[in-house]
C-alpha positions in Angstrom: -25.2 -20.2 44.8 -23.8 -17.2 43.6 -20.1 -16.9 42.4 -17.3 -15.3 43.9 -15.9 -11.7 42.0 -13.0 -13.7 40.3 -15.5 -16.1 38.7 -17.6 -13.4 37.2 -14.5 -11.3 36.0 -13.4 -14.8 33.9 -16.4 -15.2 32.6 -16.3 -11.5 30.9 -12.8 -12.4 29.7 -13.8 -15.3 28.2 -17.1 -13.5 26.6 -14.7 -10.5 24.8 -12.4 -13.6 24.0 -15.3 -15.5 21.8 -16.5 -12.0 20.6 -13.2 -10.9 19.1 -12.4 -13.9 17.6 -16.3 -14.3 16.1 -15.5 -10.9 14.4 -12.3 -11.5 13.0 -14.2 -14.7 11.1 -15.6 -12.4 9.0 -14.4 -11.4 5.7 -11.0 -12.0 3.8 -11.0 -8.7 1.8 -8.2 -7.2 3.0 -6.2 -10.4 2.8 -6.8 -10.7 -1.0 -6.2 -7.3 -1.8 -2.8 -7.5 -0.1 -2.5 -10.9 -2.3 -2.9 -8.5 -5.3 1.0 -8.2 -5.8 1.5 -8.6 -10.0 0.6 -5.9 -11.5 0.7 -5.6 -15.4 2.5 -1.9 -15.9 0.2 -0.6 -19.1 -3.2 -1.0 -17.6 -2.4 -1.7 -14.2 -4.6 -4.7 -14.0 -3.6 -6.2 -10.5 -3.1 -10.4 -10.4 -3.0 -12.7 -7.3 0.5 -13.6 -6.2 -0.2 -17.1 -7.3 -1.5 -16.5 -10.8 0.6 -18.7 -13.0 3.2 -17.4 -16.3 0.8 -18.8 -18.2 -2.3 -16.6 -17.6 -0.2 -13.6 -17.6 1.0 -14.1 -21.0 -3.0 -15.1 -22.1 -3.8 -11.1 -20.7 -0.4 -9.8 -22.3 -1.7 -11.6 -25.9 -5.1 -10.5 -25.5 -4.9 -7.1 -24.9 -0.9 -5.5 -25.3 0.1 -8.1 -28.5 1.6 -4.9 -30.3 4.2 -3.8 -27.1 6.3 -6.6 -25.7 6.3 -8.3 -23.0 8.5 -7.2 -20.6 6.8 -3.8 -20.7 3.4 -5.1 -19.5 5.2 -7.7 -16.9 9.1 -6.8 -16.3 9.4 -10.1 -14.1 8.8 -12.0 -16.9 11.3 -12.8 -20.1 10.0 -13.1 -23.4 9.9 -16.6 -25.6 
């Protein structure tokens, strides 16, 4: 038994359905690179918007420990 017009026209919108969804599975680039929101201003070394004060004053100590703080990372107030 064959089916009807209607039948085979929802089975082609459930086909693109599973095949856009399969591709937008793929990779999370562009979602981390939008997630890249702290940026230190004297080498423009881009952080994930979750990166802790911590780990931003570790890179500020390790490589700007002559020009303070607020210069590399305005946000932030120094200690």
């Amino acid at each position: 038994m064959g089916g009807g017009n209607g039948q085979k026209s929802a089975m082609r919108r459930a086909k693109k359905l599973e095949e856009a969804q399969a591709a937008n599975k793929g990779s999370q680039l562009k979602q981390n690179q939008a997630s890249m929101n702290i940026k230190c201003q004297i080498c423009l070394t881009a952080f994930v918007c979750t990166t802790s004060e911590k780990l931003l004053r570790e890179h500020w100590e390790n490589k700007h420990p002559k020009q303070p703080i607020e210069a590399a990372f305005p946000q932030l107030k120094s200690a």
